[in-house]
N, C-alpha and C positions, 0 to 999 in steps of 0.2 A: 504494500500500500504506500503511495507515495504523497504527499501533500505539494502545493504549490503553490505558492507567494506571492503578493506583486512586491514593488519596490516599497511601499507604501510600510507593510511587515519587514521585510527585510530591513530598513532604516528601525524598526523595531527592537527586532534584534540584535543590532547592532548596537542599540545605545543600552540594551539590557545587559551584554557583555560587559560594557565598559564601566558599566556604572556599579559593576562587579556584582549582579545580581546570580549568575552563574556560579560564582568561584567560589562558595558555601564558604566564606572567610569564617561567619560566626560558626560551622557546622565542627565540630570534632571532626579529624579525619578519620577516626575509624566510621563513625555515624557516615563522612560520604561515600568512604570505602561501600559499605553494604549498601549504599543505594545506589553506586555506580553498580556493582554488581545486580544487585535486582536488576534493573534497565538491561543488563546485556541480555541477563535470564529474558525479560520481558518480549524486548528484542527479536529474541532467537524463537521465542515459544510462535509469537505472532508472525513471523514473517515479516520485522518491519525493518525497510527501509526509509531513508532520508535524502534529500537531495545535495545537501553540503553540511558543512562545519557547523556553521549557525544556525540553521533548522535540529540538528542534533544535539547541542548545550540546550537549544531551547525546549526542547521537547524532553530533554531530562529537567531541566527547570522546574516544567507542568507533571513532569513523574512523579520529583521530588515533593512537589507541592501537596499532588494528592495522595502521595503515598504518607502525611503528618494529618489529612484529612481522614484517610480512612482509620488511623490511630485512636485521630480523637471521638472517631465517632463510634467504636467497638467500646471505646469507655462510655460513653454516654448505655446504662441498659434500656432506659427509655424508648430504644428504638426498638429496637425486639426482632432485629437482625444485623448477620455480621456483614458488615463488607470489608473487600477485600481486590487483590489483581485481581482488572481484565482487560481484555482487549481492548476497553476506554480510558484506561488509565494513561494515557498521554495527551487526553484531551481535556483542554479547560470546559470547564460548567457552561459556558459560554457556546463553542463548537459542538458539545456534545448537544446542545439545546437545539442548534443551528443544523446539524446535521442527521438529526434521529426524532426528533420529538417537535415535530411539525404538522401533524394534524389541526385542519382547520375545525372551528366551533362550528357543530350541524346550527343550520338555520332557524332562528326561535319561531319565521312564522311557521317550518315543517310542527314543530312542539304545538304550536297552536291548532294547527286545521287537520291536520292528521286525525283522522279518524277512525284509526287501529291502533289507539295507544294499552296497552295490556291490562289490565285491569280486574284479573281472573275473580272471582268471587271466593272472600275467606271462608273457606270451610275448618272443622275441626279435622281436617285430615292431616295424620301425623305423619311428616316427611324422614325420611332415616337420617342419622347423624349423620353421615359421609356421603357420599357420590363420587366415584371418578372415573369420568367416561374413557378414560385410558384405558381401564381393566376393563370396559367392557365393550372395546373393539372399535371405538368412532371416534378416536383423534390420530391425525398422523402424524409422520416424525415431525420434528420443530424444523425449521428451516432458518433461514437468516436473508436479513430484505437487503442488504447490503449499504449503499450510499443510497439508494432509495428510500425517497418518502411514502414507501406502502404499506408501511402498518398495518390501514385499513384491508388492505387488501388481503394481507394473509388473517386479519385475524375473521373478514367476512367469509370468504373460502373455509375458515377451519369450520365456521359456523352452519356453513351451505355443507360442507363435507363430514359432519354431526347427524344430520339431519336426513343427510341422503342413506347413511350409513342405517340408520333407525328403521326410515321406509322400507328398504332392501335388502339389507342384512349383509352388504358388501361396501367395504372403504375403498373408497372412490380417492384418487389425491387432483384436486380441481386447482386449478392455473391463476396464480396471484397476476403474472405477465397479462392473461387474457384481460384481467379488468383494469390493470394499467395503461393497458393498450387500448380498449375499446370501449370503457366508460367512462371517457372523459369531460363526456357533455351532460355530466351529471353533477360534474364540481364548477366551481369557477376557475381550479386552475386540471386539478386532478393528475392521476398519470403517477410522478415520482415525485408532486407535492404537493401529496397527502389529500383524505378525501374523509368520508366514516360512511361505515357499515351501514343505515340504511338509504343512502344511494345508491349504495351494490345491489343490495336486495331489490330495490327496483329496478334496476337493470335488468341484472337477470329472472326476474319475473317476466319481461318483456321477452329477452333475446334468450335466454337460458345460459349454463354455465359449461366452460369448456377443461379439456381434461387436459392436468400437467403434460401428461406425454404428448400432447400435441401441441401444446402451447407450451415449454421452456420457458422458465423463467432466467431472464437478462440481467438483471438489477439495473436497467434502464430501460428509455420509454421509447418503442417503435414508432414513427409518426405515422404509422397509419396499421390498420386491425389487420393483422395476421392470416389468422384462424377463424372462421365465426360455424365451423362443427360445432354444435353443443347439446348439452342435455338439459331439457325441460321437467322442470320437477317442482317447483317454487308457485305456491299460485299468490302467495302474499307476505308481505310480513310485519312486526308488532314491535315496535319503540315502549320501554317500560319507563312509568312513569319515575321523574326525577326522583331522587333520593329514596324509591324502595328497595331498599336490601333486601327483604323478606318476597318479593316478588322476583326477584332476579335470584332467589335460593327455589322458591317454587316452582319457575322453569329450568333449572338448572337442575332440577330431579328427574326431567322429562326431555332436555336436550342440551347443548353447549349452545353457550352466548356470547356475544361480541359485546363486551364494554369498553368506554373508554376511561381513563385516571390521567392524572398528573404523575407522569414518572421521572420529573425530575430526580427524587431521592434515590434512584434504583440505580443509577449509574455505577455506581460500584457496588453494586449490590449482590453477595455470594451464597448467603442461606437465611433463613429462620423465616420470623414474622415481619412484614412493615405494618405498624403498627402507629406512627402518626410521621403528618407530611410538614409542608409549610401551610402559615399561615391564610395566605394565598392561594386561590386552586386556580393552578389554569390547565382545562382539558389541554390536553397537548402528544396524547399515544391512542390505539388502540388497541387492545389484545382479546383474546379468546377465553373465557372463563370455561374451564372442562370440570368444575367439581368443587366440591365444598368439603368442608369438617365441620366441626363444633365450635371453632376458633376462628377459620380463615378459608379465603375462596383463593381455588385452585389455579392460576392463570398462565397460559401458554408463551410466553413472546415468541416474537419474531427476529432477534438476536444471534441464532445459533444453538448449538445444544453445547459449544462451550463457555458460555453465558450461564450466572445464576443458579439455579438445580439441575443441568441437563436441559436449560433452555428454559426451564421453568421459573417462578418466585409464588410466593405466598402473601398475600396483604388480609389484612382484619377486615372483620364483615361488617364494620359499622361505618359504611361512606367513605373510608378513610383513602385521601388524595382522592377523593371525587367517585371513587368506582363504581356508584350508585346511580351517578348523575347524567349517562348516556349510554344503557344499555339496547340494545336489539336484538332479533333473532329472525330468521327465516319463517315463516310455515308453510304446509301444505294443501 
């Protein structure tokens, strides 16, 4: 992976070296000892390269940075997971914001006239503690969106491919590329930035959904639709209403869902619970919700499976970063 500067950073760089922000003066050197070594470790795990001298100081600069950030925050037990290295840890808060967590806000007047918004009737019916539609045949492996803003797109797919898996009784793995590529007149910008899940679902209510093996996913956007083979199987689908948790657990006994959160905090996020965010929520991810506990809902990203649990993370089922506040799902 390589990054690329205009002169504008580079004059950045430049004045961060001189002003000896690199040269850890205050740092013990066995303290930069170990973090020059992590970085090579880091380095080498990732596959990363750099374009010169001064993208290299600077990007162990931002290692260093967040490697005293993930410190402090394994101290903090408030948070109710650990973080730790990963393949974002050379990016500031900043980039990783810019480059990953760019979902736009679905439209408030869709929340207004929508008139499938979920709304199931409470019964006393009692739901089991747990759910994980892993164990029971309708999620597929985790993938990773790449530099693409598709979030939406793998986490509506995981959703469309939940769903079909249920009807059928066969895991189907359905093409995040197809609706990058050919629902784009469904966002205002769409494609590789960023869209949510019930746009997809309209779509492919319309056009139907096409299959990985035919449609390959790029991690970037084809200017024009590929593929349009697909499979019709969607006849509508149901946006639940803002902040019910307890509706998004009573479809979530009955199918995988698309929500979206605030996942600024995950960025270095390696196991346990998230457990509270910022003060601030700004929708800005989507992901696929496969399953619940007693504690926490079970959520899929789009990162990779050497990301988090195997691609996975856990967050608390009470709203917490938002995950209450824009979910969806498919039906039939």
């Amino acid at each position: 992976m390589k990054f690329i500067f205009g002169a504008c950073l580079s004059l950045i760089l430049t004045s961060l070296i001189g002003l000896g922000y690199l040269i850890y003066k205050d740092t013990p050197q066995s303290q930069f000892n170990k973090i020059k070594s992590e970085f090579e470790n880091f380095k080498n795990r990732y596959n990363l390269e750099f374009n010169d001298i001064q993208e290299e100081q600077y990007r162990l600069f931002v290692f260093h940075e967040n490697f005293k950030q993930i410190e402090l925050d394994n101290m903090n037990s408030d948070n109710g997971f650990i973080s730790g290295i990963n393949k974002f840890s050379h990016l500031t808060k900043e980039e990783f914001k810019a480059k990953y967590l760019n979902r736009p806000q679905r439209p408030a007047s869709e929340m207004k006239t929508n008139s499938i918004l979920s709304s199931q009737q409470k019964t006393d019916e009692k739901l089991p503690e747990s759910v994980d539609w892993r164990k029971l045949g309708a999620v597929s492996p985790v993938r990773d969106q790449g530099n693409c803003g598709s979030c939406y797109a793998f986490a509506s797919t995981g959703a469309l491919e939940g769903l079909y898996q249920i009807k059928t009784g066969k895991l189907e793995v359905f093409s995040p590329q197809y609706i990058v590529d050919c629902a784009k007149h469904q966002f205002s910008r769409g494609g590789c930035h960023g869209g949510y899940s019930s746009g997809v679902f309209t779509f492919v209510k319309e056009n139907g959904m096409n299959l990985e093996s035919r449609y390959p996913y790029k991690g970037e956007e084809n200017d024009k639709c590929l593929n349009q083979e697909t499979i019709k199987f969607v006849n509508d689908f149901k946006l639940i209403n803002q902040g019910d948790c307890q509706e998004i657990e009573r479809v979530l006994f009955k199918q995988p869902v698309s929500i979206s959160l605030d996942a600024e905090k995950v960025q270095h996020y390696q196991s346990g619970i998230l457990k509270q965010c910022s003060d601030t929520i700004n929708i800005n991810h989507e992901v696929l919700a496969v399953g619940y506990t007693s504690d926490y809902f079970i959520l899929k990203n789009s990162w990779g499976s050497d990301w988090g649990i195997d691609g996975y993370f856990y967050v608390s089922k009470n709203n917490n970063c938002g995950t209450c506040d824009g979910a969806s799902y498919p039906t039939l």
